[in-house]
C-alpha positions in Angstrom: 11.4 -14.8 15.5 9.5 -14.8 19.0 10.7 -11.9 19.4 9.0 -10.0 16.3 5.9 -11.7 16.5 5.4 -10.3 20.2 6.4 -6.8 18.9 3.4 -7.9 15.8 0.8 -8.6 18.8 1.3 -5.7 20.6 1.1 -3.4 17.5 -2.0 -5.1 16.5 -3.4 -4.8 20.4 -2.6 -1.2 20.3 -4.4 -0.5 16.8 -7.2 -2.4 17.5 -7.8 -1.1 21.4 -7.5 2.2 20.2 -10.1 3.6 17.2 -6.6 3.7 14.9 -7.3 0.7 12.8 -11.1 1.2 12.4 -11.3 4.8 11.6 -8.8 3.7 8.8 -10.6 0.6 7.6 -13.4 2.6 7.3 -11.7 5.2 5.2 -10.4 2.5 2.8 -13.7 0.5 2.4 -15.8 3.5 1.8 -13.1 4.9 -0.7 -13.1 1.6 -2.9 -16.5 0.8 -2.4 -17.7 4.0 -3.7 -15.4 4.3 -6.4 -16.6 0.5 -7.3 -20.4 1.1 -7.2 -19.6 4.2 -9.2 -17.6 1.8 -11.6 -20.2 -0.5 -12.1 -22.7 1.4 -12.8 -21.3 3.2 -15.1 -20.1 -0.2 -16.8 -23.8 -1.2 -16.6 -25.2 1.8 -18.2 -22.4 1.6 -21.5 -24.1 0.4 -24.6 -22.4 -3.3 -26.0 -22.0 -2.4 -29.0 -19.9 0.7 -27.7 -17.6 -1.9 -25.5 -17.2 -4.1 -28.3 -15.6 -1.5 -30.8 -13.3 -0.1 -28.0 -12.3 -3.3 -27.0 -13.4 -2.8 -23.4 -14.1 -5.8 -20.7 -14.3 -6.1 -16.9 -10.9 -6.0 -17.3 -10.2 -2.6 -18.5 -13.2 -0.8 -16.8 -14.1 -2.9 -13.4 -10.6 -3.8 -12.2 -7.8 -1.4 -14.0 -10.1 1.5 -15.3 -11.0 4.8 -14.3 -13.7 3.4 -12.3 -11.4 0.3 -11.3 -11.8 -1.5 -8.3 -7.3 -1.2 -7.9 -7.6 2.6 -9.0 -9.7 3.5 -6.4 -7.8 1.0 -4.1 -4.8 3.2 -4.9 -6.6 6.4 -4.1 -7.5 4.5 -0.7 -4.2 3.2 0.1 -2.9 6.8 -0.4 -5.6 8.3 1.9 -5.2 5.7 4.8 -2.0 4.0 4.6 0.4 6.7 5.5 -1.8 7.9 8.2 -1.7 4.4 9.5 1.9 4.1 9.6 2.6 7.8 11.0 2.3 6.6 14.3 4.3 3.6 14.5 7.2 5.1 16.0 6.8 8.8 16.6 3.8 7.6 19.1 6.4 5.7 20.9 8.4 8.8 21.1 6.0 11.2 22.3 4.7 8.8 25.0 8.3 8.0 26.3 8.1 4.3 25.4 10.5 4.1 22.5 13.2 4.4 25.9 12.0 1.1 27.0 11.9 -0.3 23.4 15.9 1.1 22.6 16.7 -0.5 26.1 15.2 -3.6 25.4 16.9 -6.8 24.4 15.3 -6.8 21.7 17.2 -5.8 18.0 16.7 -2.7 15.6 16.1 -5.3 13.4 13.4 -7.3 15.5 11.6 -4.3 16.6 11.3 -2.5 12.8 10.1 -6.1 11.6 7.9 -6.4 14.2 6.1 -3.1 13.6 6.0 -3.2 9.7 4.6 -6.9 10.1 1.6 -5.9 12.2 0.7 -3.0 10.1 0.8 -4.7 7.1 -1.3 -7.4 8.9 -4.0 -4.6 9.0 -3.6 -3.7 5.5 -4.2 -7.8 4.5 -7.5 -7.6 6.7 -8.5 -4.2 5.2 -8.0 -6.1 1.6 -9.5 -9.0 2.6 -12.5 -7.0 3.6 -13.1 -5.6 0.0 -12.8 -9.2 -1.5 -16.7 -9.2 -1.4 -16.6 -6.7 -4.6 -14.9 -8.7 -6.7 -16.8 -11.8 -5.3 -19.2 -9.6 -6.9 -18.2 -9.2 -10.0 -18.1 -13.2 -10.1 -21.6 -13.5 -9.2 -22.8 -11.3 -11.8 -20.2 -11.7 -14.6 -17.1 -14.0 -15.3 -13.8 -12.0 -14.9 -10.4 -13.1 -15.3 -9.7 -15.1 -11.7 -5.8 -15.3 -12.2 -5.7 -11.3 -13.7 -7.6 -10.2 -10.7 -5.6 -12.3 -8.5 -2.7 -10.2 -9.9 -4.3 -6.8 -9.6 -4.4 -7.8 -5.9 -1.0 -9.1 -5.3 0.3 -5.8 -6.9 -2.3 -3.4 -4.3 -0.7 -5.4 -1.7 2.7 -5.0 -2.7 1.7 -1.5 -3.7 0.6 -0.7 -0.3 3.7 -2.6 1.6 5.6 0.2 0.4 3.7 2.7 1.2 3.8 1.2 4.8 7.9 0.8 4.6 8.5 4.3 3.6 5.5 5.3 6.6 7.6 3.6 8.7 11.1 4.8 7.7 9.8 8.3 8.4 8.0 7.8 11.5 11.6 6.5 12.8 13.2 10.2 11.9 10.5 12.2 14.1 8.3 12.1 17.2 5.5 14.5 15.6 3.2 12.1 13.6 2.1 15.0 11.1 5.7 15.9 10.0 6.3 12.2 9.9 2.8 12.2 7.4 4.5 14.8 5.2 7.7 13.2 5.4 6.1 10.0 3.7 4.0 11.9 1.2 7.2 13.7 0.2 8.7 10.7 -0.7 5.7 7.9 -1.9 4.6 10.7 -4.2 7.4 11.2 -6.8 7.6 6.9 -7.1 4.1 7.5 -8.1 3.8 10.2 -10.3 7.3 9.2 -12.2 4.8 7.3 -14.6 3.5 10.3 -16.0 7.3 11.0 -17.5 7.0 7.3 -19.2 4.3 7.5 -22.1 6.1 10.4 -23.0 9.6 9.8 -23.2 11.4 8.1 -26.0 13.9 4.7 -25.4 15.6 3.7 -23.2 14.4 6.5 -20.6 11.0 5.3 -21.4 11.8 1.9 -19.4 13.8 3.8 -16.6 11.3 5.6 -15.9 8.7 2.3 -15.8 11.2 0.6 -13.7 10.8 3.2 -11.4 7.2 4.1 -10.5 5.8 2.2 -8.5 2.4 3.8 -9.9 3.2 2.1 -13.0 4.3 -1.0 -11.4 0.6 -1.3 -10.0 -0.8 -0.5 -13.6 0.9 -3.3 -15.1 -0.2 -5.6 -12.3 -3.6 -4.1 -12.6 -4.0 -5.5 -16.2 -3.0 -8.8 -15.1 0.8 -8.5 -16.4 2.7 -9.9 -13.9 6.8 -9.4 -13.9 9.6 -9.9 -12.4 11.2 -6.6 -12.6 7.9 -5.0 -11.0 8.3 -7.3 -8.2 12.0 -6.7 -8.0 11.5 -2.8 -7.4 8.4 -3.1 -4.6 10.6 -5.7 -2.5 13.6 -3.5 -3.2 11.9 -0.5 -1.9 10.5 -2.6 1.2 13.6 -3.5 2.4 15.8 0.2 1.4 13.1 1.4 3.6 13.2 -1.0 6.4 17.2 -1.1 6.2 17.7 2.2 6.8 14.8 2.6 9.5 17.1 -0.1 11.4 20.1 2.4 10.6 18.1 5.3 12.4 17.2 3.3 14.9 20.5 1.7 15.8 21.7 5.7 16.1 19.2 5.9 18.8 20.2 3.8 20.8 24.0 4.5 20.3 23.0 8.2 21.9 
């Protein structure tokens, strides 16, 4: 394990030298912090009695809503997170260092652990950073603590795959934007997959659920925890980081 956690302190030196991991925790703060001010005030400015006969609560409208705080997490985590993982390792390609990484004695499976470790260590900062809106939301109201604790576990989880498939396809190429479109071409049909289930009938219905990960989050969101959501996110996480060990591996065999 000393071996992945030097490769997790270099990728974190080389983030955070560089303006990499800033730019991108800027994009992701000001994303959900908009969308949440936007959100709130909009909450703020809908009558009570209008809440009360649709049934509407923090719940619904601060946290899984349009104006959510996870929505517009998930629009963030969209926007940054594949940028963030482009570089992981076509950079090393381009600048020659993957060589000296292949040659190492360290293991395919030491070095892709390593590198999908230290960016999701910048993702749990960047979401530990937007816990002061939901700290928020229990200053000026009382929300569900163990629902929101979900929402967050599934953003996190939500974004881990992101990251994995990132990193799966920064292993394929050395040029960081077709290793961009390579990850949007696959994160992007896991998401959208949940528009096919509120219109299909049973049992495609819960194929289709089992699926997204878009709808995965939406569950989580509503503070619905299960197993099966779980199940496909950690599946994903490690299809992704199998087979970036696989491409790997073929490098350094040639």
């Amino acid at each position: 394990m000393s071996a992945v956690w030097a490769i997790v302190r270099r990728e974190l030196q080389a983030y955070f030298v560089s303006p990499i991991a800033y730019t991108f925790i800027t994009i992701f703060l000001a994303v959900v912090a908009a969308g949440f001010a936007a959100g709130v005030i909009h909450y703020a400015q809908t009558a009570a009695v209008m809440m009360q006969e649709l049934g509407l609560s923090i719940r619904t409208q601060l946290v899984a809503g349009k104006f959510g705080l996870i929505t517009w997490g998930t629009a963030a985590v969209g926007v940054s997170l594949p940028g963030l993982a482009m570089r992981l390792f076509s950079e090393e390609r381009r600048n020659g260092t993957a060589e000296l990484l292949f040659t190492s004695p360290i293991t395919s499976t030491q070095l892709v652990l390593g590198k999908y470790f230290g960016a999701m260590t910048v993702y749990a900062l960047i979401l530990a950073l937007t816990l002061p809106l939901p700290g928020f939301l229990f200053w000026k109201a009382q929300p569900e603590a163990a629902a929101l604790a979900c929402a967050y576990l599934g953003l996190f989880l939500y974004g881990g795959v992101m990251l994995a498939i990132g990193l799966f396809s920064s292993c394929l190429t050395e040029n960081q934007f077709i290793a961009l479109v390579v990850t949007y071409a696959l994160a992007v049909p896991l998401i959208l997959i949940e528009m096919l289930v509120p219109v299909a009938r049973p049992p495609f219905d819960a194929i289709f659920a089992s699926l997204s990960i878009g709808w995965a989050l939406k569950q989580y969101s509503l503070g619905l925890f299960d197993s099966s959501y779980l199940a496909l996110d950690v599946a994903l996480i490690a299809a992704c980081l199998f087979l970036s060990v696989r491409v790997i591996d073929s490098s350094r065999w040639r």
